[in-house]
PDB file of N, CA, C and O in Angstrom:
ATOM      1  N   UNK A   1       0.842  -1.179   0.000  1.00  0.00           N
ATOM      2  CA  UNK A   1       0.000   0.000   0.000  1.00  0.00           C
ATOM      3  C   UNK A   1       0.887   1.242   0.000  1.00  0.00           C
ATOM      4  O   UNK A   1       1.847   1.400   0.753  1.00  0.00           O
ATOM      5  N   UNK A   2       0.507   2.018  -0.831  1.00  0.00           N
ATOM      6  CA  UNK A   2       1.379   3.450  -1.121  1.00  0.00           C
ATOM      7  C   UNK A   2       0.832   4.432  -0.124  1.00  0.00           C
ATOM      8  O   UNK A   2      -0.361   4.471   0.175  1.00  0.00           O
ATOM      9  N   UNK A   3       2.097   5.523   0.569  1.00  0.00           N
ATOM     10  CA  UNK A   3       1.598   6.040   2.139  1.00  0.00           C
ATOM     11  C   UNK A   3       2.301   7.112   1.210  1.00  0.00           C
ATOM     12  O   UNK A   3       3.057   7.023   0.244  1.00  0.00           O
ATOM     13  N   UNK A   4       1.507   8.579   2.186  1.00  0.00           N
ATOM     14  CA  UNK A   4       2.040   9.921   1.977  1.00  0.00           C
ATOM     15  C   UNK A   4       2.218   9.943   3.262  1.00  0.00           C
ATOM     16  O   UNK A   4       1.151   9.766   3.849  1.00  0.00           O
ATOM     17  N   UNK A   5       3.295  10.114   4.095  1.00  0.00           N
ATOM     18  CA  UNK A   5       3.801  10.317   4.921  1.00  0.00           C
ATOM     19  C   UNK A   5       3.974   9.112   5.771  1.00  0.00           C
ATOM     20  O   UNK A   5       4.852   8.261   5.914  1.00  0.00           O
ATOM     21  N   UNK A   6       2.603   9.403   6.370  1.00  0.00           N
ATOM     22  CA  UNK A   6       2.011   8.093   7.353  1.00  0.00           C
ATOM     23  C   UNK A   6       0.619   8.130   6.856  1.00  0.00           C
ATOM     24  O   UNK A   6      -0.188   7.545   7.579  1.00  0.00           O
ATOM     25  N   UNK A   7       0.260   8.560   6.027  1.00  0.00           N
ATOM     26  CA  UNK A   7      -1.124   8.342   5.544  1.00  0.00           C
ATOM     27  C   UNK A   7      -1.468   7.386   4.482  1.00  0.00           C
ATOM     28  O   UNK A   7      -1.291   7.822   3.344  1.00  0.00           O
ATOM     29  N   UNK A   8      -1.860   6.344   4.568  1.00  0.00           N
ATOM     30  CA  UNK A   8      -1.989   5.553   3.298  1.00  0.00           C
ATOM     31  C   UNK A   8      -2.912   5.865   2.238  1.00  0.00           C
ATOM     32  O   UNK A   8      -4.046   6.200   2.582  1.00  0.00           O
ATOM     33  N   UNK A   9      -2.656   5.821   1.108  1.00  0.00           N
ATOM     34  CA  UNK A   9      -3.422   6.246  -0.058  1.00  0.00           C
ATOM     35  C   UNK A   9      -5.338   5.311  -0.344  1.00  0.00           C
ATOM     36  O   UNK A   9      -5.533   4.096  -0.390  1.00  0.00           O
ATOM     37  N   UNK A  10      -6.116   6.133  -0.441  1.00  0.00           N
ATOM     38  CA  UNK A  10      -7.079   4.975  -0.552  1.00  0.00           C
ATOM     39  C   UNK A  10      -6.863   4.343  -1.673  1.00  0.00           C
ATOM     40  O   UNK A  10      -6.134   4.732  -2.586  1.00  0.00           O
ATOM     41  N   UNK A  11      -7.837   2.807  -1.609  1.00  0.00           N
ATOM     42  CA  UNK A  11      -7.257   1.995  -2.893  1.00  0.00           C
ATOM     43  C   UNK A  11      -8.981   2.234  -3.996  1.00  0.00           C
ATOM     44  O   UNK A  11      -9.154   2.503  -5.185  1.00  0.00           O
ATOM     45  N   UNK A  12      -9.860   1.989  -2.937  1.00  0.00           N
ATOM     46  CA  UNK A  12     -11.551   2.184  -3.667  1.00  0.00           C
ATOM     47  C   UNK A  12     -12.201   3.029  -3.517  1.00  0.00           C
ATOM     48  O   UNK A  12     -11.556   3.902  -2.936  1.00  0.00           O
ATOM     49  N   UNK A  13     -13.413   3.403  -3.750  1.00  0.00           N
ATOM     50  CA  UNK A  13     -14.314   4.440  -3.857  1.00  0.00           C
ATOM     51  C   UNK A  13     -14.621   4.950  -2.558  1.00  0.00           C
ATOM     52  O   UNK A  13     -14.628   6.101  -2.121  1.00  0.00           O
ATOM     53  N   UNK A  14     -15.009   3.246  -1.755  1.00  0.00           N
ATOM     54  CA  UNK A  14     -15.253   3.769  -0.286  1.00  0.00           C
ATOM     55  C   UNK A  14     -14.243   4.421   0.890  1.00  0.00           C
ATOM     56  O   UNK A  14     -14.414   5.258   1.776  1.00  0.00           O
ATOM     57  N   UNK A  15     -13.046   3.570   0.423  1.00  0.00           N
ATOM     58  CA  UNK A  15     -11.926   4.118   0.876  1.00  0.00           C
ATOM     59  C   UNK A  15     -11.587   5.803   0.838  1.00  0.00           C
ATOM     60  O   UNK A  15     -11.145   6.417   1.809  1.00  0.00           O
ATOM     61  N   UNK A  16     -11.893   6.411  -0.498  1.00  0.00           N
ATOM     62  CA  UNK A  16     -11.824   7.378  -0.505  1.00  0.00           C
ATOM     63  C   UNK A  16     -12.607   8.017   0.234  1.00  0.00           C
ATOM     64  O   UNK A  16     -12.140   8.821   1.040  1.00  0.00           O
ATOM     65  N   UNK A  17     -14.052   7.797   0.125  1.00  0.00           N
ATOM     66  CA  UNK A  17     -15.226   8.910   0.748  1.00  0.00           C
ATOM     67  C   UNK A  17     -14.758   9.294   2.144  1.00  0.00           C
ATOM     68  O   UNK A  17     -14.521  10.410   2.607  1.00  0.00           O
ATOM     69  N   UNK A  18     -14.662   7.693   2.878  1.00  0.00           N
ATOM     70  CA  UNK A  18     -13.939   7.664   4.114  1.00  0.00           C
ATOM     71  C   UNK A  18     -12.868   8.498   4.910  1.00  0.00           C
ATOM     72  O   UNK A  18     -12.873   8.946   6.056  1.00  0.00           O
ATOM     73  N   UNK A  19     -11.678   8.558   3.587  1.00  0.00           N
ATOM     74  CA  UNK A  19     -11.056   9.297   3.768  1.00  0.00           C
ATOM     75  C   UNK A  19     -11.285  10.925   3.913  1.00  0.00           C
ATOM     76  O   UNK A  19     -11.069  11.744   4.806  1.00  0.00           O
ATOM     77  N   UNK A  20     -11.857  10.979   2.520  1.00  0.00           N
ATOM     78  CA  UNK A  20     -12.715  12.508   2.272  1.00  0.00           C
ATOM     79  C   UNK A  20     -13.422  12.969   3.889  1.00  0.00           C
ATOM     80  O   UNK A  20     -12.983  13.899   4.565  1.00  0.00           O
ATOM     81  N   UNK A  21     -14.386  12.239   4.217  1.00  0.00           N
ATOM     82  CA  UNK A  21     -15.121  12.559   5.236  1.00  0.00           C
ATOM     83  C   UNK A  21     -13.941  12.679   6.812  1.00  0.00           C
ATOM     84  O   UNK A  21     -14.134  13.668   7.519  1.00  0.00           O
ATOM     85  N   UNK A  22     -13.110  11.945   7.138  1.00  0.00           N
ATOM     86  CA  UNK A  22     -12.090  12.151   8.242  1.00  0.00           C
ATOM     87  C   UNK A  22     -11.199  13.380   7.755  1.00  0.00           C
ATOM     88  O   UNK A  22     -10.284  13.740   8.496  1.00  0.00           O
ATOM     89  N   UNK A  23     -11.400  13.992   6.638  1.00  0.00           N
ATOM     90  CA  UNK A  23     -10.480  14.833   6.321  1.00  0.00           C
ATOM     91  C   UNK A  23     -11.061  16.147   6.974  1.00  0.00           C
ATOM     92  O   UNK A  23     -10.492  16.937   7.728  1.00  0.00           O
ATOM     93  N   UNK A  24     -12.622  16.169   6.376  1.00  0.00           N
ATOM     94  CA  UNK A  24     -13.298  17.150   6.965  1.00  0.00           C
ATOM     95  C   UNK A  24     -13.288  17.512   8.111  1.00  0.00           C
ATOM     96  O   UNK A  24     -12.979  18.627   8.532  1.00  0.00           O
ATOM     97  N   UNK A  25     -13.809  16.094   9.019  1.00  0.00           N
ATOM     98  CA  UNK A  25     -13.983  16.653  10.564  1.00  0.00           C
ATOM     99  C   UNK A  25     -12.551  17.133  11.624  1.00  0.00           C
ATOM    100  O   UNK A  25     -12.347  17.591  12.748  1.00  0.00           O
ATOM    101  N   UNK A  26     -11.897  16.744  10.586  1.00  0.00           N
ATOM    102  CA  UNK A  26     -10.208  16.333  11.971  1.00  0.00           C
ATOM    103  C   UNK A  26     -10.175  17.748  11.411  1.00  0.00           C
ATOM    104  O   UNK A  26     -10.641  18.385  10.467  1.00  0.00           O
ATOM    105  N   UNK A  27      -9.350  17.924  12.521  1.00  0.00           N
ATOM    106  CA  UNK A  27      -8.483  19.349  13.161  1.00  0.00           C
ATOM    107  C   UNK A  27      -7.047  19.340  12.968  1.00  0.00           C
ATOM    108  O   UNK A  27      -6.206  19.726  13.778  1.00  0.00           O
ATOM    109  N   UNK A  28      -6.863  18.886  11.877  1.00  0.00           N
ATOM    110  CA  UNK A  28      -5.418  18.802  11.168  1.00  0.00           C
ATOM    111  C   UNK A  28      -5.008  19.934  10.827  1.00  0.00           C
ATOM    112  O   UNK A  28      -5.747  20.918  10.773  1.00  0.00           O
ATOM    113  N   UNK A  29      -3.716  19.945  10.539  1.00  0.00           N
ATOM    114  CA  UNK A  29      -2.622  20.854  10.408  1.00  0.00           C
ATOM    115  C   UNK A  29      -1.530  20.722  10.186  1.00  0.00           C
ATOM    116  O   UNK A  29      -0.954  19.750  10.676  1.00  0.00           O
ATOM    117  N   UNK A  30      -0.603  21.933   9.110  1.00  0.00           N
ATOM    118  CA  UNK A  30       0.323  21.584   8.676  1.00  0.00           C
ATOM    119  C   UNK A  30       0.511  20.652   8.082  1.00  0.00           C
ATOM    120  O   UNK A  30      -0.442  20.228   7.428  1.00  0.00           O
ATOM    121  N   UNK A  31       1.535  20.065   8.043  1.00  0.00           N
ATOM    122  CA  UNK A  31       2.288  18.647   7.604  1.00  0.00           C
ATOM    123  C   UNK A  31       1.275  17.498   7.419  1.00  0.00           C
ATOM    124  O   UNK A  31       0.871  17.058   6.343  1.00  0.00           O
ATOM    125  N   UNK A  32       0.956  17.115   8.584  1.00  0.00           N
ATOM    126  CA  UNK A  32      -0.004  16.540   8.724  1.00  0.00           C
ATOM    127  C   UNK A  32      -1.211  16.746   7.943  1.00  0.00           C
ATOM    128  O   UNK A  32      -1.617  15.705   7.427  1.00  0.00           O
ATOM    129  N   UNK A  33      -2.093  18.067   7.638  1.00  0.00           N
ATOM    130  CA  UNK A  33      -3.226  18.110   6.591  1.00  0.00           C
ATOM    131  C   UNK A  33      -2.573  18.439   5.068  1.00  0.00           C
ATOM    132  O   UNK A  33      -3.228  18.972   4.173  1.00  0.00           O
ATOM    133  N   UNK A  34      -1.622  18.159   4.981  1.00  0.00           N
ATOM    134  CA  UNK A  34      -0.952  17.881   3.612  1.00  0.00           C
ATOM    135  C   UNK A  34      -1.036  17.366   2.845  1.00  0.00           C
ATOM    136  O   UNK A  34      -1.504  17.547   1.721  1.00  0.00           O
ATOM    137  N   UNK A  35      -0.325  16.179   3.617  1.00  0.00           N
ATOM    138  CA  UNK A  35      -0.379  14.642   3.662  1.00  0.00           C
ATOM    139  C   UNK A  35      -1.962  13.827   3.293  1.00  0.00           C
ATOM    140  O   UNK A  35      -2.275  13.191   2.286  1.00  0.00           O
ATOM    141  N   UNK A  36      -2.726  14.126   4.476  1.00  0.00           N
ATOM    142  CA  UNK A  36      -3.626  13.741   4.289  1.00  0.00           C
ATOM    143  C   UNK A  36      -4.490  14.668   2.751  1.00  0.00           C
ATOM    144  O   UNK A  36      -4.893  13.909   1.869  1.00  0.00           O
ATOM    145  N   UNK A  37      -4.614  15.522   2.629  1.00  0.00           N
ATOM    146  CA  UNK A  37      -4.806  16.070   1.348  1.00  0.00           C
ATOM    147  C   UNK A  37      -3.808  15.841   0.113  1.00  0.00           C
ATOM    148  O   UNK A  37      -4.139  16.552  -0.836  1.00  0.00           O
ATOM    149  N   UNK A  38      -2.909  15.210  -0.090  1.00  0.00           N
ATOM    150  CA  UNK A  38      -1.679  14.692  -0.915  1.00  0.00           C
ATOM    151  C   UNK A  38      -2.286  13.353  -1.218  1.00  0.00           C
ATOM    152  O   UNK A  38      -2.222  12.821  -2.326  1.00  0.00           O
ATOM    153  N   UNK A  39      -2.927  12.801  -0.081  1.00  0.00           N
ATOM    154  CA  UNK A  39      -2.953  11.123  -0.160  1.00  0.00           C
ATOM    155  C   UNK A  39      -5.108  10.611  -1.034  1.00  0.00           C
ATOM    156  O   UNK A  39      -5.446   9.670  -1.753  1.00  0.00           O
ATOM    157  N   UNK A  40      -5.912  11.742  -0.466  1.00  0.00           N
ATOM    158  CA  UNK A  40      -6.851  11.982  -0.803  1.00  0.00           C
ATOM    159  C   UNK A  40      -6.841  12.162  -2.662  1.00  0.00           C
ATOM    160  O   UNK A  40      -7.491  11.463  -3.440  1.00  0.00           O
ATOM    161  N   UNK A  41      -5.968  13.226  -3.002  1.00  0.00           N
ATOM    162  CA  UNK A  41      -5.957  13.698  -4.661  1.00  0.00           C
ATOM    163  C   UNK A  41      -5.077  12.727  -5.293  1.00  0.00           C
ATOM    164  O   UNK A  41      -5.323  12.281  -6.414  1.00  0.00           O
ATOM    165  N   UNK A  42      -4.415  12.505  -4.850  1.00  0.00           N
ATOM    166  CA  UNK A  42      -3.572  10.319  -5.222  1.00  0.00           C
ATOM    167  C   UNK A  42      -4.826   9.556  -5.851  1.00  0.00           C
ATOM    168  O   UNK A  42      -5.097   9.284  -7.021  1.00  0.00           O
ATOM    169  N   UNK A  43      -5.387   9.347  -4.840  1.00  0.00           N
ATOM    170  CA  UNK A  43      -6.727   8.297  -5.279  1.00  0.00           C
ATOM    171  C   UNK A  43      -7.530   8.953  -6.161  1.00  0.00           C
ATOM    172  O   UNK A  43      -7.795   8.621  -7.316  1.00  0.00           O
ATOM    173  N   UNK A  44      -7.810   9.670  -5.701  1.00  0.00           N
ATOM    174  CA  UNK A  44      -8.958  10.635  -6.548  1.00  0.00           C
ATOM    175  C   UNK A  44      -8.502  10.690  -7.989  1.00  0.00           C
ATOM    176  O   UNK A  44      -9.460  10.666  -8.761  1.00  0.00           O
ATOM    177  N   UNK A  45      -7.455  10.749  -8.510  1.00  0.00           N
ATOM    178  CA  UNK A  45      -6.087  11.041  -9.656  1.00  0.00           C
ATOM    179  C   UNK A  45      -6.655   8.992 -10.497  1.00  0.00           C
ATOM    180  O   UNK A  45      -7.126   8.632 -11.576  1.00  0.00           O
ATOM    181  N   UNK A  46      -6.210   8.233  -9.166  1.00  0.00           N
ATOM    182  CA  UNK A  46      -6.298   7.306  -9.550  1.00  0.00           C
ATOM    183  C   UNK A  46      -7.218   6.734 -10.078  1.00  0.00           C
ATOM    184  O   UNK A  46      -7.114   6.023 -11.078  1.00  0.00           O
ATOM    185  N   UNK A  47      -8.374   7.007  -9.389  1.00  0.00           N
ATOM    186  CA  UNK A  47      -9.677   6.574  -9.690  1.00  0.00           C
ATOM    187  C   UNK A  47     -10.270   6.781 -10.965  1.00  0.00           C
ATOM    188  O   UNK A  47     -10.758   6.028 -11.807  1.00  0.00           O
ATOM    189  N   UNK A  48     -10.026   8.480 -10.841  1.00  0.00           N
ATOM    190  CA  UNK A  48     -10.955   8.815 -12.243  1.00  0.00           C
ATOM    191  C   UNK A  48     -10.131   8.419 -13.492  1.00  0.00           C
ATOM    192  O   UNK A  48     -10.857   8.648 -14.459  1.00  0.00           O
ATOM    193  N   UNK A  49      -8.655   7.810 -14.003  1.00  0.00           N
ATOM    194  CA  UNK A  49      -7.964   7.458 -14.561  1.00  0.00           C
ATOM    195  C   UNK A  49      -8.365   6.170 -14.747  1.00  0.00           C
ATOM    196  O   UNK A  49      -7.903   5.871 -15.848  1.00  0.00           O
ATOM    197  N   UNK A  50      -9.169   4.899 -14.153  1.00  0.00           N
ATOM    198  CA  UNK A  50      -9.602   4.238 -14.392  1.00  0.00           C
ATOM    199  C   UNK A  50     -11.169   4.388 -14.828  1.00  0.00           C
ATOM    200  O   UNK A  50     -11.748   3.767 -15.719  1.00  0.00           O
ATOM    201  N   UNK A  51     -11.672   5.348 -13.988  1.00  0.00           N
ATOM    202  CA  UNK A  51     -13.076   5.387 -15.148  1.00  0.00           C
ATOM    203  C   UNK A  51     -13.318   6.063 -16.398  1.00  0.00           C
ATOM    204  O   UNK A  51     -14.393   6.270 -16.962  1.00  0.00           O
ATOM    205  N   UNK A  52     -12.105   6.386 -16.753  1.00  0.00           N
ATOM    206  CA  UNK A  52     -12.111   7.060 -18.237  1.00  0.00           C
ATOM    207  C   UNK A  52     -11.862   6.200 -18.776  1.00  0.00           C
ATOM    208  O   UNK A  52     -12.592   5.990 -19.745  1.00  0.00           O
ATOM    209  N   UNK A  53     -10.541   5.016 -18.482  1.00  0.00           N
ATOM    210  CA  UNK A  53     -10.590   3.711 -19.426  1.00  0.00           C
ATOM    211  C   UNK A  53     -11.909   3.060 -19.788  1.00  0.00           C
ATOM    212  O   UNK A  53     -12.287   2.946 -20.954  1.00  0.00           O
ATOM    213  N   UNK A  54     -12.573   2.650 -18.766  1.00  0.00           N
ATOM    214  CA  UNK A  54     -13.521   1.692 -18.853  1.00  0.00           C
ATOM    215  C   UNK A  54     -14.836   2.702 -19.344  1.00  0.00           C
ATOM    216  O   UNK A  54     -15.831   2.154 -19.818  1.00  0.00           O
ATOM    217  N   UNK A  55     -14.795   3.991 -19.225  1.00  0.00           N
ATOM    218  CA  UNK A  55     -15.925   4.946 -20.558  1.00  0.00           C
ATOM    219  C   UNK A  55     -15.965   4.310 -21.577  1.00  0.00           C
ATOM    220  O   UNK A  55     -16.533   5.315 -22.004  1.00  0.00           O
ATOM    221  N   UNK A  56     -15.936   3.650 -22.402  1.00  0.00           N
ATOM    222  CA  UNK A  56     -15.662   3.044 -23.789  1.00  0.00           C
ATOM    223  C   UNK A  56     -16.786   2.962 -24.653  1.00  0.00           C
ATOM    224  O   UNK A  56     -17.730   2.235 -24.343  1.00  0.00           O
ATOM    225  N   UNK A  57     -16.790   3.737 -25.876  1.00  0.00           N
ATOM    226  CA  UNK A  57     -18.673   3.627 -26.673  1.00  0.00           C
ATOM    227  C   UNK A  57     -18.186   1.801 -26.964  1.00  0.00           C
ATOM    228  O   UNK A  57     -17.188   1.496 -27.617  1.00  0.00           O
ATOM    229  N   UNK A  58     -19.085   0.828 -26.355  1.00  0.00           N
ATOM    230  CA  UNK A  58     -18.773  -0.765 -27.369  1.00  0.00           C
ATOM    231  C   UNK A  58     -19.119  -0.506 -28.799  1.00  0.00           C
ATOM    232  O   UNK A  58     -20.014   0.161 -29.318  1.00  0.00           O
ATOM    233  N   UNK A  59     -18.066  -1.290 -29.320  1.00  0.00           N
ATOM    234  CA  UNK A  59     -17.557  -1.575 -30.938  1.00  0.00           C
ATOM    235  C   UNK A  59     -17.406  -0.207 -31.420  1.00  0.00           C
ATOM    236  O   UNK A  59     -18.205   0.212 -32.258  1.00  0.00           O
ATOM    237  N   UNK A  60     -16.478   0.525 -30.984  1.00  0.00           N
ATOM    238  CA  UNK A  60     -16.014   1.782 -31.155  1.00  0.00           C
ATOM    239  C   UNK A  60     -14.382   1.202 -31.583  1.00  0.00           C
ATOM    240  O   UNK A  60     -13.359   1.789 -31.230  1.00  0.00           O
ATOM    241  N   UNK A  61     -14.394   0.563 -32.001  1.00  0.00           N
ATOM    242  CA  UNK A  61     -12.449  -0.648 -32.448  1.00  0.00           C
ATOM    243  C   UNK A  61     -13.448  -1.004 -33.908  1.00  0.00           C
ATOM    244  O   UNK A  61     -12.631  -1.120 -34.821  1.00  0.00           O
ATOM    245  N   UNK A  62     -14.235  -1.121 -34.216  1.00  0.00           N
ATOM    246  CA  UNK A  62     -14.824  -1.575 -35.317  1.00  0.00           C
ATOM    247  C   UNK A  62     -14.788  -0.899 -36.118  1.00  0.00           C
ATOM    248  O   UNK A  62     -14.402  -1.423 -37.163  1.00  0.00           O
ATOM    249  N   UNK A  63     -15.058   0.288 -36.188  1.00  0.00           N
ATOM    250  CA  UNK A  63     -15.047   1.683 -36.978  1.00  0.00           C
ATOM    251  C   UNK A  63     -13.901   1.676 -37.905  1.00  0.00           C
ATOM    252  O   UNK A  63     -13.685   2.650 -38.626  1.00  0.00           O
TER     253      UNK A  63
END
């Protein structure tokens, strides 16, 4: 698992929200809300990079 600091990167959707939502309530700072905002836009980066692959019009290779 890939970490920004000490924060591990989420790997799924829920992972993220999760994350998203502890990001909100905590009283972070500095370094620390960095990190956690570094490790949040990781996934987020990641994610939507896989749902643009799998966008695909079918038999759009046929053309």
């Amino acid at each position: 698992m890939q970490h920004i600091g000490t924060v591990p990167v989420p790997k799924t959707p829920q992972e993220l929200e999760r994350a998203i939502q502890r990001y909100r309530t905590s009283d972070l700072r500095g370094r620390e809300l960095f990190c956690h905002w570094q490790a949040i836009r990781l996934a987020a980066l990641a994610q939507a990079a896989t749902d643009i692959r799998g966008d695909q019009v079918p038999g759009e290779d046929s053309y």
